[in-house]
Structure formats: structure tokens, C-alpha cells
C-alpha positions in Angstrom: 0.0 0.0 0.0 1.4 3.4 -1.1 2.3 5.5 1.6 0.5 8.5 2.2 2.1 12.3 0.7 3.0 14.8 3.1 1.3 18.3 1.8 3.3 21.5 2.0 2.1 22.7 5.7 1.2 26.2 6.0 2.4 28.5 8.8 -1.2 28.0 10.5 -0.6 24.2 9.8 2.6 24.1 11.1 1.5 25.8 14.2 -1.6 24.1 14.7 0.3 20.7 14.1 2.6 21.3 17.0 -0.3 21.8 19.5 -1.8 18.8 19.0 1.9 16.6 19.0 1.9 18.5 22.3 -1.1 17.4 23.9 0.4 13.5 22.7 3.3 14.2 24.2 2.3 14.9 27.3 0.0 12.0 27.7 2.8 9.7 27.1 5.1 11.4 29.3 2.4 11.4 32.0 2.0 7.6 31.5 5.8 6.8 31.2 6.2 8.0 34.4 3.4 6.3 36.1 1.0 8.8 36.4 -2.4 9.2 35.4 -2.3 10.7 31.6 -4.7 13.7 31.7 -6.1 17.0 29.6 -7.2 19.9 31.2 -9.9 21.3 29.2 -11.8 24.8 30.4 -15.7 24.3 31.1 -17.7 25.8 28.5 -20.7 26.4 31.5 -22.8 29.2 32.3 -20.5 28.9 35.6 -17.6 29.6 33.9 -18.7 32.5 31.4 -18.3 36.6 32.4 -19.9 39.3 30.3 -17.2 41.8 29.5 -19.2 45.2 30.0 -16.1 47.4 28.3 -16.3 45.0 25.1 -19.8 43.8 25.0 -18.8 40.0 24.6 -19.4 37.1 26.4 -15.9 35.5 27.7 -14.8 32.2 28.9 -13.0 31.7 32.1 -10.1 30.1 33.6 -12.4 27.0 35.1 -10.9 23.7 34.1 -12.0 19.7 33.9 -9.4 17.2 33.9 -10.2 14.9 31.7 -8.0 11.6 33.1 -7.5 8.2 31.5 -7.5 6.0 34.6 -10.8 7.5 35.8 -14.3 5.3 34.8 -16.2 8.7 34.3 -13.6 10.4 32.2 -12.1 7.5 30.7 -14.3 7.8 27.3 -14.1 11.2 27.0 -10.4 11.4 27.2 -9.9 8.9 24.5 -12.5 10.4 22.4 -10.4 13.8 22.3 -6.9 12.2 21.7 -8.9 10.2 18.8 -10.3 13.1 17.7 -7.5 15.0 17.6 -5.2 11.9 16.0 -7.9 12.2 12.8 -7.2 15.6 12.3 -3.5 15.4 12.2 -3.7 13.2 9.9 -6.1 15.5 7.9 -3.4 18.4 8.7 -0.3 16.3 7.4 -2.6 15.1 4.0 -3.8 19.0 3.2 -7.3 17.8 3.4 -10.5 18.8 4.8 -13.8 17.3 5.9 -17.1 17.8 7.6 -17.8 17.4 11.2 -20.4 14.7 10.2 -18.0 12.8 8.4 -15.6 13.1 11.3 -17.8 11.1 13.2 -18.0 8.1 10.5 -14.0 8.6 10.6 -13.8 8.3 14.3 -16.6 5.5 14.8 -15.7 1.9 15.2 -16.2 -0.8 17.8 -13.2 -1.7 20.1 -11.4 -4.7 19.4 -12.7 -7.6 22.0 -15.7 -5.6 22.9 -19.3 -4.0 22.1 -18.0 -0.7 22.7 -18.0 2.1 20.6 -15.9 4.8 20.1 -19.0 7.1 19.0 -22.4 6.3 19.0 -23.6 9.7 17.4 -22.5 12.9 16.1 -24.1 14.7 19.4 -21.9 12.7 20.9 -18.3 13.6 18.6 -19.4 17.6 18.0 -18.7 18.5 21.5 -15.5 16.6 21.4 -14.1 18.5 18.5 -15.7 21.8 20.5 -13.5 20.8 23.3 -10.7 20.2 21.5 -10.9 23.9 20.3 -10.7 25.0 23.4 -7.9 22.8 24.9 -5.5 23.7 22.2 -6.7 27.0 21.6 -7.3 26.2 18.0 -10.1 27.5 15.5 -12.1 24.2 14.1 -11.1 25.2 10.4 -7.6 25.0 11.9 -8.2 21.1 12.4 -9.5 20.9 9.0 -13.3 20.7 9.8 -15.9 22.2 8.4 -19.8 22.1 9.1 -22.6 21.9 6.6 -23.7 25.0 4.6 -26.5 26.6 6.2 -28.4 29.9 5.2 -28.2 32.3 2.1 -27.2 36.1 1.1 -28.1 38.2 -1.8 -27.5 41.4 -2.5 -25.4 44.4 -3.6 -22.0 42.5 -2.9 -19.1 40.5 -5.1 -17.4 38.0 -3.5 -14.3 36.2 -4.3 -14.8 32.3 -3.1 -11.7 30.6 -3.9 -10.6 31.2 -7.5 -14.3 32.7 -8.8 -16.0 35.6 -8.1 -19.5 35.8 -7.3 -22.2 38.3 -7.5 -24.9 38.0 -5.4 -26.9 40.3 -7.1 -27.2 38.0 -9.6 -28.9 34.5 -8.0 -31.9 34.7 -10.3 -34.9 33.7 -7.5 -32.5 32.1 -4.8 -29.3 32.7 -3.0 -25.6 32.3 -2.2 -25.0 29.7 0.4 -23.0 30.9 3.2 -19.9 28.8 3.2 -18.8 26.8 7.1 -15.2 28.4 6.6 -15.8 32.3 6.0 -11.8 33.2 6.8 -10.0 36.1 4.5 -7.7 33.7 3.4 -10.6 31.6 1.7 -13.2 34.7 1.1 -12.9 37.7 0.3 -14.9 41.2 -0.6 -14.4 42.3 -4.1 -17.0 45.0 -4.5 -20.1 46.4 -2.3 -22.7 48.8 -2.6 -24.8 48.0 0.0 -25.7 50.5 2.3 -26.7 48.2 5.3 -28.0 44.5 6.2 -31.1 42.7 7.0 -30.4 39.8 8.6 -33.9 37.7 9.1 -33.7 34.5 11.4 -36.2 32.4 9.0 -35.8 30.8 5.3 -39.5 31.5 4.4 -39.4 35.4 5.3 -36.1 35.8 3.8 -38.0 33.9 0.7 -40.7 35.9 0.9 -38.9 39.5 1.1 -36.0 38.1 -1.9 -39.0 38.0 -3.8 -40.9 41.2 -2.7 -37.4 42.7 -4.2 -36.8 44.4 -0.6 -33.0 44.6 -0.9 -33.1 45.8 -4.5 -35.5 48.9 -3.4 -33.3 49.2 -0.3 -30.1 48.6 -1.1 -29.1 46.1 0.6 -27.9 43.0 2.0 -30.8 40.3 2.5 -29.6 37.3 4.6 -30.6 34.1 6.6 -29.2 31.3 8.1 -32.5 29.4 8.9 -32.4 29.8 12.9 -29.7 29.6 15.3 -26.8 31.2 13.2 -24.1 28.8 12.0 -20.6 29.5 13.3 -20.0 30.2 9.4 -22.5 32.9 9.5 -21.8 34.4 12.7 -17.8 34.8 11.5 -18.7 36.2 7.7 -21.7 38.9 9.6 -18.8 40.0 11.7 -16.4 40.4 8.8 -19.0 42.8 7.0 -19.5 44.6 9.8 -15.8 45.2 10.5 -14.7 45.0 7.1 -17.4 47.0 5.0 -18.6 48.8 7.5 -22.4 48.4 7.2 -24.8 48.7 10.2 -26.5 45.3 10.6 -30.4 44.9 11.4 -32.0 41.7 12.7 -35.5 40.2 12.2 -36.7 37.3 14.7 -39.7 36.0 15.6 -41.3 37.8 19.1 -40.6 35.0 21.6 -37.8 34.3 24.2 -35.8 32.2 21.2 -35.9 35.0 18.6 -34.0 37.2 21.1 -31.7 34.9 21.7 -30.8 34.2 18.4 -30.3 37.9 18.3 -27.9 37.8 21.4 -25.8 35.2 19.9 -25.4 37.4 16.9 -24.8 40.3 19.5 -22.0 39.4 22.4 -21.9 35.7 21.5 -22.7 32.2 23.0 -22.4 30.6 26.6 -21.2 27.6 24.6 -18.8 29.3 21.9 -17.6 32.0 24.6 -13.9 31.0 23.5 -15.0 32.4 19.6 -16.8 35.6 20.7 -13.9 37.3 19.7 -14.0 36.4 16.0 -17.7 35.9 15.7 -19.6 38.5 17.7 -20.8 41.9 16.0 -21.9 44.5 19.2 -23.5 46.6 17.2 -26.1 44.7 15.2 -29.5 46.0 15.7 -33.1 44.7 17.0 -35.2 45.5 14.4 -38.1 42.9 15.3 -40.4 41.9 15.9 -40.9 43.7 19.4 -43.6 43.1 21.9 -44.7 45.9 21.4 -45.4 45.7 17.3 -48.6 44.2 18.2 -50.2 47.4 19.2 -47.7 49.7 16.7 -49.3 47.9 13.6 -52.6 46.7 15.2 -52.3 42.9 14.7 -55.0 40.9 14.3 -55.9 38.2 17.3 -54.8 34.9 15.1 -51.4 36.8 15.3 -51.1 35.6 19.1 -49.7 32.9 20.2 -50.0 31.6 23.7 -46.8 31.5 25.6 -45.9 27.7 27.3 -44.7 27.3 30.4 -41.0 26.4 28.8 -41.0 29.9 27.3 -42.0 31.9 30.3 -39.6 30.1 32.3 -36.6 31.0 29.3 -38.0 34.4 29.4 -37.0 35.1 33.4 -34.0 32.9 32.9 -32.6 35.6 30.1 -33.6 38.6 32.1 -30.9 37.2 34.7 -28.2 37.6 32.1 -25.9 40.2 32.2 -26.1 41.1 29.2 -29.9 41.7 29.2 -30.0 43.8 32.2 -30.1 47.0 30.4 -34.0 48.9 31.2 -34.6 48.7 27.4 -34.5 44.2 27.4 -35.8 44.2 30.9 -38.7 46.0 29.0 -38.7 44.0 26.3 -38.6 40.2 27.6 -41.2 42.0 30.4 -43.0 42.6 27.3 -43.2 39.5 26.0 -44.1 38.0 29.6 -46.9 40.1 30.5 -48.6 39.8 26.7 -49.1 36.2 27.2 -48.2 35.2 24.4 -45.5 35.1 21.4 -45.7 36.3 18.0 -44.2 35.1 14.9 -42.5 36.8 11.8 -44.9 35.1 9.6 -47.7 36.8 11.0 -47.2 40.1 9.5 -48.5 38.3 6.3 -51.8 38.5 7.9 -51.7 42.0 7.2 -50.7 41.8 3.3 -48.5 39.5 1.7 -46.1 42.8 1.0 -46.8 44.5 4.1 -43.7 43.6 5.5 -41.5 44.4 2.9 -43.1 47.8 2.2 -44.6 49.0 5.0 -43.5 47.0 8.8 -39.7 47.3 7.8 -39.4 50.8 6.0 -41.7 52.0 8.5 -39.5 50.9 11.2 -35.7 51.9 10.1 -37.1 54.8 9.4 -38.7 55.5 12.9 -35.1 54.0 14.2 -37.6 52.1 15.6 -34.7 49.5 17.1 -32.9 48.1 20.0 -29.0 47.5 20.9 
């Protein structure tokens, strides 16, 4: 069998390389000596977490876990991550890439002598490769992974993907997917004449308002990433922000998980704190839909939707967060509590197919009618 070819490692690779011959190292020093072989990995809890007032961002602390070998609780774990992280130098030392899902098929297999394992999902190999991140302080694209495309843009904007450039004001009825790895060194910004960005949390709205022509009249970017953003779309929003220098509006649904999503977008996650740096944008705008829209536009009663006990109890659990505690969110999650009820994006339609596009959003950016 022909041996495998060594690619030409780039200074990242190089680097990135040496971290994880470290963490082997280590271990086998650790068990050459007769000691327990173990990685200390920080805790990515709500425990461990601080909201950085001066730069808006969510941060991860100092907390550890020692992840040990001879240790029946940690035992799987610990050789799940040095797995892990053998798979991805050998991705590192080949020059190639794959997905996180197909990390999992790479990593799964049943031990020798036994009906064990390694992996019985990807829930169970995705945190793995999250803590790896953090225990070598290393980006995942650095380990060669990447995550499924998720979410589209359109608009104004040339982009240079690769070797080709795209513009995505020319997708006909659809839209550029937003790429997993959104790094300068992979995309860049050829041309832009936006003059801001509408980022809506749901396919079907962002459907809906591509075809209304919203960003055409507007001038602007139109984008999605159907839900919870997608590490991806978190790192390329930043990047526009920074980079072109566009003020950035959100559109979520008027319920405890549309501001979340917001949030995320805003100072980052509890669970990515260790990326908040490179992915959060502290500036982005609440556009909608507020609490308060129901009276603003006089909504029709269908619009309402009755709040369960799981989103009241989300709602007083986020106006705990630091990063809520400003009078403007108390209002608003209050807002949402003492309604009784949620509403979603969708339900503007009630009032007109185009009434969002071309009266509920120009009437509101107009107005300023927005939170940050």
C-alpha cells in the first residue's frame, strides 16, 4: 500500500500541528512515568462565562475539567479527544478537509474484543471537536473541519470564493450559500454597494422579502441562516461589519428564542464563549419583531400565540443575564411575559403579503424604531 504524501504545511498548519503533537506528548510522558495521563480542558458552563461590559462580549473563564484516563467517568471522553485530535493530524499532514459529520463516521468503530463504541452519534463527537478547540486553543477550520452550509445572502456585494468571483446580485430567485469556513484567506470582498444589512432568522421570510425585491429597493444585504446562526454565518456577519462597514439589522420572531438568536449574533454564546472574539458583532440591531409591534401595527388576534410554560420560564431565565440587564431588554422580555403570548415573523403576512417588505420594515428603520 502506497504510503501517504505529506502536503506542503502552511504556517497555521505548522503551528496548529505542533499543538496537538503536544497534547500526545504529554500524555505519554504522564504515562511513562506512572502517572495518570490527563487534559485539562476549560468548562464551556454558564459557571464559567463573564460578560465583558467594556467589550460587549461574552468571555470564557479560567475553570478547568481534567479529563484523566484511569478515571471510569472520564475515561471515554479522554480517549475520544486524543482520537479526535489523531484524525485531524492526519487530515493536517494530508492538506485535506472534511465535515464534522463525516468526522464522526471517521472516528466510529467498535473496540477490538468488545461492544463498545468509540462514537455512537455525532451529538456525541461535536462536542468533542468543541472541546478540543478549546484545549489547544485552536479554530475548528484549523483542524480541518468544516460544518454543513446553512443559510443564504443576496445582494449588492461581489465575492471572491476561492478562484471565482460571485455576485450575489445575480442568484436569479435564490441565494448564495453561506460557506462553514468564512476566513480572509478563503473569502474575500471584491465589491459592495450596500448600504446596510437585513439579517432575518427564517428561510421562508427571507424567501418571501427576496422576492418582494426588498433589498433591490433598499439597497441592501438580504440574509438568513434558517435559525440559530451557524458558526459560518456568525464569522462572515462579523467580517462585513468590521470590514465593510455596514450597520447590521436583525428580524426574529417575538418569543424568548428570537432574542436569543439575536444575542448570539450580538455578544456571542455561553457555549462558543472561546470564539466571541472572532464571531460576535456588538453593534447589530433589533429590528423585530418587538412586543410591542402588536399594538404599533394593530395585529389581528390569530397573530397571538400563547406562551408555554417552557418559554415563560426561558423568558425570566434571560432577564438574569448580564447582558440583558439594560432597562430597554428588561422591558422587552417583560414585554413579552406580560402579553401572554409570542408572536411570529410570519404573521405580518396576515396583514398583506407585502406589508412587510413595504410598510412594517421601512416603517420601522425609518422611525429608528430598534434596539442595541
Amino acid at each position: 500500500m502506497a504510503a501517504k504524501k505529506q502536503a506542503k504545511l502552511s504556517e497555521r498548519d505548522t503551528k496548529t500541528l505542533a499543538k496537538i503533537n503536544g497534547i500526545a506528548r504529554q500524555a505519554l510522558t504522564q504515562a511513562s512515568r506512572g502517572n495518570n495521563p490527563a487534559l485539562e480542558i476549560r468548562t464551556r458552563t454558564l459557571s464559567n462565562i463573564s460578560f465583558n461590559q467594556k467589550k460587549k462580549l461574552i468571555e470564557l473563564g479560567d475553570k478547568t475539567q481534567s479529563r484523566e484516563f484511569f478515571n471510569v467517568a472520564m475515561a471515554r471522553k479522554f480517549m475520544q479527544t486524543m482520537l479526535v485530535a489523531s484524525k485531524c493530524k492526519n487530515l493536517i499532514d494530508e492538506g485535506k478537509t472534511i465535515s464534522i459529520r463525516q468526522m464522526f463516521y471517521v472516528c466510529k468503530h467498535t473496540l477490538d474484543g468488545s461492544n463498545e463504541n468509540t462514537f455512537e452519534d455525532q451529538d456525541e463527537s461535536d462536542p468533542i471537536i468543541e472541546d478540543l478547540e478549546v484545549g489547544i486553543d485552536a479554530l475548528r477550520e484549523e483542524l480541518h473541519l468544516f460544518a454543513k452550509r446553512r443559510g443564504g445572502l443576496v445582494g449588492p456585494l461581489v465575492v471572491r470564493d476561492g478562484a471565482d468571483d460571485i455576485d450575489l446580485a445575480r442568484m436569479g430567485s435564490g441565494a448564495w450559500l453561506i460557506p462553514s469556513i468564512c476566513e480572509d484567506n478563503v473569502l474575500k470582498f471584491v465589491r459592495c454597494k450596500a448600504e446596510f444589512i437585513l439579517f432575518v432568522e427564517k428561510d421562508a421570510v427571507f424567501q418571501r422579502l427576496n422576492e418582494d425585491g426588498f433589498w433591490k429597493q433598499h439597497n441592501c444585504i438580504l440574509m438568513t441562516t434558517e435559525g440559530q446562526a451557524t458558526r459560518g454565518a456568525r464569522r462572515l456577519l462579523q467580517r462585513m461589519a468590521l470590514e465593510l462597514k455596514l450597520p447590521i439589522y436583525v428580524l426574529v420572531d417575538s418569543d424568548p428564542w428570537g432574542l436569543y438568536i439575536y444575542s448570539v449574533l450580538k455578544q456571542g454564546s455561553i457555549n462558543l464563549a472561546y470564539e466571541s472574539m472572532r464571531m460576535a458583532v456588538p453593534d447589530v440591531r433589533f429590528l423585530g419583531m418587538s412586543a410591542y409591534d402588536y399594538k404599533k401595527f394593530t395585529m389581528p388576534k390569530a397573530a397571538e400565540i400563547k406562551l408555554t410554560k417552557e418559554d415563560s420560564a426561558r423568558a425570566d431565565q434571560m432577564k438574569g443575564y448580564a447582558w440583558f440587564k439594560d432597562k430597554k431588554w428588561q422591558r422587552e422580555i417583560q414585554g413579552i411575559i406580560d402579553n401572554g403570548f409570542k408572536m411570529e415573523l410570519d404573521s405580518l403576512l396576515a396583514k398583506g403579503i407585502t406589508f412587510m417588505a413595504e410598510e412594517y420594515i421601512p416603517k420601522k428603520l425609518r422611525d429608528k424604531d430598534y434596539l442595541q
